[in-house]
C-alpha positions as CSV (number, residue, x, y, z in Angstrom):
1,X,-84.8,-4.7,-3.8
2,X,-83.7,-1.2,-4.2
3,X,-81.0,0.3,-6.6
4,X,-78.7,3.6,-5.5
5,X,-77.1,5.0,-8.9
6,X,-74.4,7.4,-8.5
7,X,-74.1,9.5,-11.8
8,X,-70.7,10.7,-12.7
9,X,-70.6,13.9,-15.2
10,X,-68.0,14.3,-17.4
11,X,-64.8,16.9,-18.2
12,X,-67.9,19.8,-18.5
13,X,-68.3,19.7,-15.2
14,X,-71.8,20.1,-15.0
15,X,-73.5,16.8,-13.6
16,X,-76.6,15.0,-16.0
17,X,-79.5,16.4,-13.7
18,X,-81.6,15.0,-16.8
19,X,-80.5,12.0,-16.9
20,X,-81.0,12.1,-12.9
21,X,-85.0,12.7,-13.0
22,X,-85.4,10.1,-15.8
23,X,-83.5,7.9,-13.9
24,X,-85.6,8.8,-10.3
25,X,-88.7,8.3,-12.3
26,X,-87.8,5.0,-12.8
27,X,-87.8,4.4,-8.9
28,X,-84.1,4.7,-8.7
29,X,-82.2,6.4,-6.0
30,X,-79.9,9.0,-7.5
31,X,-77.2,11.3,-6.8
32,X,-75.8,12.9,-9.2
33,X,-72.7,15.3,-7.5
34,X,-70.8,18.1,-9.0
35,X,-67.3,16.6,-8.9
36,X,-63.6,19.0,-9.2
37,X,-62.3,17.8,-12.9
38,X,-59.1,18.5,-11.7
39,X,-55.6,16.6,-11.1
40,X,-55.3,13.6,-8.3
41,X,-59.1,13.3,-7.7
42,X,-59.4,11.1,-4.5
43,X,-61.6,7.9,-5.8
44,X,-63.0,8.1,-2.6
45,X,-64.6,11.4,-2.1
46,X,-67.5,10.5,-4.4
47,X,-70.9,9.7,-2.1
48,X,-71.1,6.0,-2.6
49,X,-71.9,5.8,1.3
50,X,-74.8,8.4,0.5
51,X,-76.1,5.1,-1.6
52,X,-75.6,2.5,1.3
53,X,-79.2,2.0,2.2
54,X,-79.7,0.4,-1.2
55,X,-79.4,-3.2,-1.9
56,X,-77.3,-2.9,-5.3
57,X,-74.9,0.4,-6.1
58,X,-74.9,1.0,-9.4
59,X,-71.8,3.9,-10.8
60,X,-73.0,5.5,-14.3
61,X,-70.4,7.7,-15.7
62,X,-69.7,9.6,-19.0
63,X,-66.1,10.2,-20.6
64,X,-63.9,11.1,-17.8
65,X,-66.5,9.8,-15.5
66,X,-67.1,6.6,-17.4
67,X,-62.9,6.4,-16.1
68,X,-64.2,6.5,-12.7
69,X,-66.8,4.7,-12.5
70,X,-64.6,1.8,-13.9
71,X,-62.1,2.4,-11.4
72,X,-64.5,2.2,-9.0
73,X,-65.7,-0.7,-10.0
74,X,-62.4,-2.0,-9.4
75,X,-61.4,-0.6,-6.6
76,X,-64.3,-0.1,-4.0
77,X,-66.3,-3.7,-3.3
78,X,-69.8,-2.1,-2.6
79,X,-70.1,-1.3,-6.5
80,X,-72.1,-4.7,-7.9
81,X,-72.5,-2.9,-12.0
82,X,-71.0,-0.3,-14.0
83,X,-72.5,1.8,-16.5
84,X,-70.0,3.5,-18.8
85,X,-70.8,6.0,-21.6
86,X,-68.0,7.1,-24.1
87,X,-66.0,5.0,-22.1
88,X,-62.1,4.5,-21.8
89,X,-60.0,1.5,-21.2
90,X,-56.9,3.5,-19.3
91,X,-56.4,6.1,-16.7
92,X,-55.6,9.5,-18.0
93,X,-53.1,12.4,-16.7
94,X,-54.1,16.1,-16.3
95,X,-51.8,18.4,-17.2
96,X,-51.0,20.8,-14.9
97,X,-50.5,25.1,-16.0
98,X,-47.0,24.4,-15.6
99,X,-47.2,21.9,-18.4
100,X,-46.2,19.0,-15.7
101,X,-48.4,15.8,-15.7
102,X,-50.3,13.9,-12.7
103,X,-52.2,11.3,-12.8
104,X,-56.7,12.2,-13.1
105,X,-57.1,9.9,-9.8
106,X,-55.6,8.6,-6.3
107,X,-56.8,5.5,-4.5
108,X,-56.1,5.3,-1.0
109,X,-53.6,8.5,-0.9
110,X,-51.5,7.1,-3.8
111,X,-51.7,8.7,-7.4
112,X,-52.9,5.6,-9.8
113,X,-50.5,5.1,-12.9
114,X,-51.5,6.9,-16.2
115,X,-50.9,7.6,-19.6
116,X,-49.3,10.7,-19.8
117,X,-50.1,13.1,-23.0
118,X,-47.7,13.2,-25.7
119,X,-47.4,17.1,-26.0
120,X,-45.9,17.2,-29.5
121,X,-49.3,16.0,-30.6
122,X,-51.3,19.3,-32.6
123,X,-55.2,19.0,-33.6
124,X,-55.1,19.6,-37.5
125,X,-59.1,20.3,-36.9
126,X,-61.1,23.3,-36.2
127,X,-62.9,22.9,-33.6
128,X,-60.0,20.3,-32.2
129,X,-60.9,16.9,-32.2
130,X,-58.3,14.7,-29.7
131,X,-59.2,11.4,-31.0
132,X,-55.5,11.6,-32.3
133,X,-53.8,12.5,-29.3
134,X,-55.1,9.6,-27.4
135,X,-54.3,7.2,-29.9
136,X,-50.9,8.8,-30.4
137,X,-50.0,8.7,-26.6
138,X,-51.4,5.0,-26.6
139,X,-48.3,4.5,-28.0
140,X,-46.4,5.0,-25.3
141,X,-48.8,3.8,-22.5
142,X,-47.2,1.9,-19.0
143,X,-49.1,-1.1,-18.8
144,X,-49.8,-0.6,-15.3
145,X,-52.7,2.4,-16.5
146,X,-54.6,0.1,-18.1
147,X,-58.0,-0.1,-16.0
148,X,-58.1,-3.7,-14.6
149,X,-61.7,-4.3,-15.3
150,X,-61.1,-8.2,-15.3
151,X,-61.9,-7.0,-11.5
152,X,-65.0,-5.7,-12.1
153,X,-67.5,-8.4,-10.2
154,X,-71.0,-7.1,-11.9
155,X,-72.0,-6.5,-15.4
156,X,-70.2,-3.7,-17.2
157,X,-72.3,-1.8,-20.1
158,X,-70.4,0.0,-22.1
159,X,-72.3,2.9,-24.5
160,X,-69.8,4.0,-27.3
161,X,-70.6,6.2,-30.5
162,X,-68.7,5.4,-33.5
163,X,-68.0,8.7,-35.0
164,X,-66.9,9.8,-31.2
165,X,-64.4,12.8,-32.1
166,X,-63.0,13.4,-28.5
167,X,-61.8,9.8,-28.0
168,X,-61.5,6.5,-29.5
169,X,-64.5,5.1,-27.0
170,X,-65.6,2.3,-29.0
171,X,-62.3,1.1,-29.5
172,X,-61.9,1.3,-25.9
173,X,-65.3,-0.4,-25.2
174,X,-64.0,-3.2,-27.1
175,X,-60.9,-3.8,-25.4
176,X,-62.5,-3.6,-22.2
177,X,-64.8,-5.8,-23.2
178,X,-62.2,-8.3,-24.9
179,X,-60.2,-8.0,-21.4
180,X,-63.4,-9.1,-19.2
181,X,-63.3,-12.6,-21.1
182,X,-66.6,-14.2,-20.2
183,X,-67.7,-11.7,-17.6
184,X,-71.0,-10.1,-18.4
185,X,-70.1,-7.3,-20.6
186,X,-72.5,-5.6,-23.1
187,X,-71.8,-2.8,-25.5
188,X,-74.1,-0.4,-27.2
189,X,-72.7,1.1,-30.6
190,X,-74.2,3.7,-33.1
191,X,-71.9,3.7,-35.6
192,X,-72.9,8.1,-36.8
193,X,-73.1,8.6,-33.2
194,X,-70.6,10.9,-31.3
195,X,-69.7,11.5,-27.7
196,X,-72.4,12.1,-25.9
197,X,-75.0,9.8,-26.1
198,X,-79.2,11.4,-25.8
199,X,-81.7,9.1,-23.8
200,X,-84.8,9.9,-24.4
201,X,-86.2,12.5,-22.6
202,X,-82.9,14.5,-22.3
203,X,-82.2,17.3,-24.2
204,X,-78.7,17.7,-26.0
205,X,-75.5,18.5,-23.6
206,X,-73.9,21.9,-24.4
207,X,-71.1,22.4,-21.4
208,X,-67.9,22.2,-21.7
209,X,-65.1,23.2,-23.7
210,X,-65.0,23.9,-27.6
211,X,-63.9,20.9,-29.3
212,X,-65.2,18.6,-31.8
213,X,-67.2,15.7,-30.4
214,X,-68.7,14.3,-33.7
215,X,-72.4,12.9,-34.4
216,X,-75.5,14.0,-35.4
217,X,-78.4,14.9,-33.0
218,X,-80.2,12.1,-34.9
219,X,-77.4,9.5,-34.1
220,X,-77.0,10.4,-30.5
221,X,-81.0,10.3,-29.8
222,X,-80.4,6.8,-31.5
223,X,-77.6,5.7,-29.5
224,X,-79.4,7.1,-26.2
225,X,-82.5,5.3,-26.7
226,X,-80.7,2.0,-27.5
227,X,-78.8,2.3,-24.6
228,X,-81.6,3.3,-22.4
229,X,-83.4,0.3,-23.0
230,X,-80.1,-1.9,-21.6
231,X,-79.5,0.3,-18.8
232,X,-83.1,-0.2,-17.2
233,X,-82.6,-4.1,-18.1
234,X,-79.4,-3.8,-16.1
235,X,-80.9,-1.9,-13.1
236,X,-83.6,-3.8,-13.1
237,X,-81.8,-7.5,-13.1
């Protein structure tokens, strides 16, 4: 039997070409595409048919990918498992230069409902953290942006650092793995760890914007190699 992984980056935009080799050492095959972190990103344009020789599909995403890969999950039946690192349990708006808000994804030509960004919100910390913000505009979120991952028909693993500055990911882990009930859902935690998780054999992340993302390099090597041990149980089930 033979595994297709499609690797979501996050909001850096550069795509884990580490993670991709450890992951095609394994035997897998990986594609790991430079995506537009823009507005209204079509679900579909990412290469899931590029995968369809495989026998299992397998979407691995971190932080605003982690959102996609959940969604398509959801959304597109060929997906059997979900991998989700720094995870989160809604969909998210982008705001636009004009300070206008869309929604981060469309499905099918229509814009999915989010949880738009309370704007009064201001980061007290230097470099920003946003953990605030989220929770803040939580406050205020339509029900209908909640990612329905009830709908998810293979094992989600969910990889969530406790000291996570950009988001609150482990409290997002946890309600998507309250929603899922007793579907097979498995969360990886490091309570020092931040948001980007190191499996062994990566070095450290360093695109993206300037913001506080929390951790220590010890933490995040621990939470990687934690999780790295789950994800080749998952991919190898």
């Amino acid at each position: 039997m033979t595994t297709g992984v499609l690797l979501l980056h996050g909001s850096s935009g550069a795509p884990d070409l580490d993670r991709a080799r450890l992951l095609e050492a394994e035997g897998y095959d990986v594609l790991a595409p430079r995506w537009p972190v823009t507005h209204e990103v079509p679900l579909e344009s990412f290469p899931l048919a590029e995968l369809a020789g495989n026998d299992r599909l397998v979407v691995m995403g971190s932080s605003w990918g982690a959102e996609a890969a959940l969604l398509l999950g959801v959304l597109d039946e060929r997906v059997d498992s979900v991998v989700g690192f720094a995870p989160s349990a809604y969909v998210w708006g982008r705001v636009l230069e004009d300070g206008s808000q869309r929604s981060a994804w469309t499905w099918q030509g229509e814009p999915l409902p989010f949880v738009p960004f309370d704007q009064d919100w201001k980061s007290e910390d230097d470099p920003p953290s946003y953990t605030g913000m989220y929770r803040q505009s939580l406050l205020r979120a339509p029900e209908q942006s909640r990612i329905p991952v009830e709908r998810i028909r293979g094992e989600v693993l969910l990889v969530a650092g406790g000291d996570d500055k950009v988001w609150p990911s482990v409290e997002f882990a946890e309600e998507i793995e309250r929603r899922r009930g007793d579907r097979p859902t498995r969360t990886v935690t490091v309570a020092a760890a931040g948001h980007r998780a190191v499996l062994p054999g990566e070095e450290p992340k360093t695109a993206g914007q300037r913001m506080a993302r929390g951790g220590t390099d010890a933490a995040d090597r621990e939470l990687g190699a934690r999780a790295w041990s789950e994800i080749l149980r998952l991919l190898a089930d």
